[in-house]
N, C-alpha and C positions, 0 to 999 in steps of 0.2 A: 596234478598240475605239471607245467614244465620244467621240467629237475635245471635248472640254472647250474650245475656242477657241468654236466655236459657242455655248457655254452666254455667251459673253461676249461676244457679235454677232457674232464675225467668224469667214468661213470659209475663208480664205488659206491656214490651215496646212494645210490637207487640199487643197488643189488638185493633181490628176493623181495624189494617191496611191491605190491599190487593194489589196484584201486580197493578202498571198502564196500562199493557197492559192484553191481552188474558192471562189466565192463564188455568190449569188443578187443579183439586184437588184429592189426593188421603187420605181415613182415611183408615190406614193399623197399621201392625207392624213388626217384626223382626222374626218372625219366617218362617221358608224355605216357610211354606204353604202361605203366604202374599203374595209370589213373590214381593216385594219388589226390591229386584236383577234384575229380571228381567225388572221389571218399570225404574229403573236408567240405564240400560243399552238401553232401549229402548229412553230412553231421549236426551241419548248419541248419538243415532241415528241421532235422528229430529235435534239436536246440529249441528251436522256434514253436515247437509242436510240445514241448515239454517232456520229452521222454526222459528217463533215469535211465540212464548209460553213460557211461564213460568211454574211453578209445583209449587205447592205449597202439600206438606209430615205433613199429621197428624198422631203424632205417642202419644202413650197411656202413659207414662209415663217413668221419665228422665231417666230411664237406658237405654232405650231402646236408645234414642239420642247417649246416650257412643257409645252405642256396634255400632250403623251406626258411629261413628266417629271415629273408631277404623280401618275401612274400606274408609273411605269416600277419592272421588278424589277431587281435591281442585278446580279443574277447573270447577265443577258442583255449586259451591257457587254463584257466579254471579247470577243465574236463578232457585237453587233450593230452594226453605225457607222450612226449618225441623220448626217444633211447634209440644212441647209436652203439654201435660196436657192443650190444652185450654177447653174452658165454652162451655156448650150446645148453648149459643145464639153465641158465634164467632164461632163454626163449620159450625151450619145453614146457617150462613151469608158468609162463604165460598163456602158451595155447591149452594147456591143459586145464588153470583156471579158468579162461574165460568164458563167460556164455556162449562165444560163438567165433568163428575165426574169420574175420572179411578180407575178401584176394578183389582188389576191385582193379584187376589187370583186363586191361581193354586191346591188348592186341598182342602180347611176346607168347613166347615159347611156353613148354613144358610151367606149370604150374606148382614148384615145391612145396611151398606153404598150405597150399591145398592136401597134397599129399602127406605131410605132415600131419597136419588138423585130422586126416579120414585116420590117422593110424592112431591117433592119440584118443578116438573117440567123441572128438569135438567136433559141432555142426557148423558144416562151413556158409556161409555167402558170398555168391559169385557171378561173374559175367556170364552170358550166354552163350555159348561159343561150341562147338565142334570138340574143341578139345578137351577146354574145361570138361565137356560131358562123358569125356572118355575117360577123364581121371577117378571122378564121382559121380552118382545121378543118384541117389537112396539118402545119401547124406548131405544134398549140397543145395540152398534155394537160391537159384537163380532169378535173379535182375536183370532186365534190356542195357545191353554194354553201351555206353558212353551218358547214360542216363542218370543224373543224379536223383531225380526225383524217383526211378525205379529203383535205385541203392537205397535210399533212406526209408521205403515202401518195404521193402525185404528186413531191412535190419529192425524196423518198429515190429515186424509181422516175429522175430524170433523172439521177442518180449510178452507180445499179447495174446499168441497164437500156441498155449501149451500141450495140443495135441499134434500140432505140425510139429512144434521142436522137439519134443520125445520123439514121434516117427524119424525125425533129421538121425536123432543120436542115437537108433538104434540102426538106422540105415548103416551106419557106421561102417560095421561086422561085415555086412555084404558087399561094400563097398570096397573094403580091406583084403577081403577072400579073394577079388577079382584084380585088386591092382597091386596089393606084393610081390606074387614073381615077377609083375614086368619092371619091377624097379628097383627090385633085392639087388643090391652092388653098384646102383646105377646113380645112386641119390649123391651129390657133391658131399664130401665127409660123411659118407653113409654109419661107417664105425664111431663115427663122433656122436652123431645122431642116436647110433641106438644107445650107447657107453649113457647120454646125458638123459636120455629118456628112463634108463633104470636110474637112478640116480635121482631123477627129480621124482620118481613115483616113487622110492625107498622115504624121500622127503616127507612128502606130501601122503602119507599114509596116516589119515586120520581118519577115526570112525564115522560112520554114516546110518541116519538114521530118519525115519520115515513119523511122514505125524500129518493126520486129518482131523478136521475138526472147525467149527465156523473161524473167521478171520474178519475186523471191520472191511468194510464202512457196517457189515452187520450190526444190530447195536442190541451187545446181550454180553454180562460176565462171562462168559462163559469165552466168546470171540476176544475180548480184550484177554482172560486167562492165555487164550490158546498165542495172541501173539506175543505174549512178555515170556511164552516158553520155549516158543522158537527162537526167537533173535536171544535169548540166554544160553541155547542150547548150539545154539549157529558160532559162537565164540571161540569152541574146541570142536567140532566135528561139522563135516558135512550132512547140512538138511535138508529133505526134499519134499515138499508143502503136497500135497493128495487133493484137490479144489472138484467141486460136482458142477461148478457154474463156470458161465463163461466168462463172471469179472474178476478183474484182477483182483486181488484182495490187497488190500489197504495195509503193506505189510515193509518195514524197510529193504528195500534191494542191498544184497551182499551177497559176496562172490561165494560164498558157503551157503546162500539158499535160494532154491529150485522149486520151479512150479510144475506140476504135471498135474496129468485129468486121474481120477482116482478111478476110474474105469481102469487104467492101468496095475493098479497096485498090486494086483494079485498077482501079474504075472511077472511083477519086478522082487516083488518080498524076497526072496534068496539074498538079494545085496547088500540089506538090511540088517545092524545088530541086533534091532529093534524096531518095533513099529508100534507106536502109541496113536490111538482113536478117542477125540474125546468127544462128549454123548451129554445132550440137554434132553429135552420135552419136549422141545419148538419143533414144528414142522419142516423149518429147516436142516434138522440130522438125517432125513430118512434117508439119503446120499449112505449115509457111515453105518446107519441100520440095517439098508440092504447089501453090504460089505460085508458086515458078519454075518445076518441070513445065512449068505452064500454057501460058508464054512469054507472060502478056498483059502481065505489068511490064516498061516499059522502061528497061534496064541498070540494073540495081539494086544499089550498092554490097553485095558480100557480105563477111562477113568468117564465114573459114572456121577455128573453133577447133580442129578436131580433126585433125589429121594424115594417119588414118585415112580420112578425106570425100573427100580429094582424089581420088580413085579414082571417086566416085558424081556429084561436079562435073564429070569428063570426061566422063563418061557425057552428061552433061545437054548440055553445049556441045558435045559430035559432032554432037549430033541436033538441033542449031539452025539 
């Protein structure tokens, strides 16, 4: 919500805190070319559409706070947090939390927060532009520039869409290879930048760990188990959910847990402390059964619920 400490210069009390669910991040400001406008109207969207996000508005310094609250709807406070003037190491630690980083810049220069987002590994949303495209294309889903309803269309698409946004965030890497040296020394406080990036990832170094298994609206102990151990396990380390379908699962949004297609997982497992697969009867698991089939996950905590399975798991380990 909107830190009120800021309305009164100081932005202390908000330091290192972040939304508890899913959030966006945008570092913009107040002039027409920011679109700005248009981001809040596009939020207003997702609002109206029920999406679970939050925004979190990095603005440069506190006039700029005035002049948006001179305008501001009050119904956007709930979900939107304005921060001015924070530190190099709490912006990093923003972009690098969040789902996604939004530049809904419709017409200035060079792009930093874009470039930022591509270095950090976080997938960006962006105008359509020439340049924008020059900065990113592998990591970056573009929206029709001045268009709110194409901004709010892209930002729902980086929540529902978990084989787009794993491609977004691994575009990353190629996107990073191609636009470094043109920016190595180039970036405004480029030394600042990198000094707060090691810094906030020495932080922010918490385990990560990998978990499939059904999730509601499924309706089976086994899916209620699988979500009371994620959001338990989501507390201390980063999660990242393995899904075989294309619905979301019925699971709390927070900035420690990740959706991806578990088509993936194989070739993510290295990141992983651990990888836990949990295994019913229903026809629903064949997703996790033809997982281990495969044999390309290495040793994968299984937890086998049904009594009945242990007969199809010897099966599997004969033949390994």
């Amino acid at each position: 919500a909107l830190n009120q400490d800021y309305l009164r210069g100081s932005n202390q009390a908000s330091q290192d805190l972040v939304p508890s669910r899913a959030f966006a991040v945008a570092v913009t400001g107040v002039h027409k070319s920011k679109g700005l406008k248009h981001l809040l109207a596009a939020y207003q969207e997702l609002r109206k559409r029920q999406v679970e996000l939050d925004l979190v508005v990095v603005l440069p310094e506190q006039w700029t706070l005035e002049h948006v609250m001179d305008e501001w709807d009050p119904t956007l406070s709930a979900n939107v947090d304005l921060r001015v003037e924070v530190s190099e190491v709490e912006k990093v630690s923003l972009q690098t939390l969040a789902k996604f980083v939004v530049h809904p810049s419709v017409g200035e220069g060079f792009g930093i927060p874009m470039a930022e987002a591509i270095a950090l590994g976080t997938p960006v949303v962006a105008a359509e532009n020439p340049l924008n495209r020059e900065i990113g294309s592998k990591s970056v889903c573009f929206f029709e520039s001045g268009s709110p309803e194409s901004l709010a269309a892209a930002m729902e698409s980086m929540l529902t869409d978990a084989e787009k946004y794993e491609s977004l965030r691994e575009g990353s890497q190629a996107d990073w290879a191609l636009l470094k040296p043109k920016v190595s020394g180039h970036f405004p406080a480029a030394e600042v930048f990198e000094a707060a990036l090691g810094r906030a990832r020495s932080r922010m170094a918490v385990k990560r760990y990998a978990v499939s298994g059904p999730l509601p609206p499924q309706v089976c102990g086994i899916a209620d188990y699988t979500r009371d151990l994620v959001e338990a396990m989501s507390r201390d380390a980063t999660v990242d959910v393995f899904v075989d379908s294309d619905g979301a699962p019925d699971l709390l949004e927070h900035k420690q847990i990740g959706f991806r297609p578990l088509s993936s997982l194989a070739r993510q497992q290295e990141q992983y402390e651990s990888i836990s697969i949990q295994l019913g009867g229903a026809p629903w698991f064949s997703g996790q059964f033809e997982v281990l089939a495969s044999r390309k996950i290495d040793s994968p905590w299984t937890t086998i619920h049904d009594y009945s399975m242990t007969l199809g798991m010897w099966d599997l380990w004969r033949t390994r």
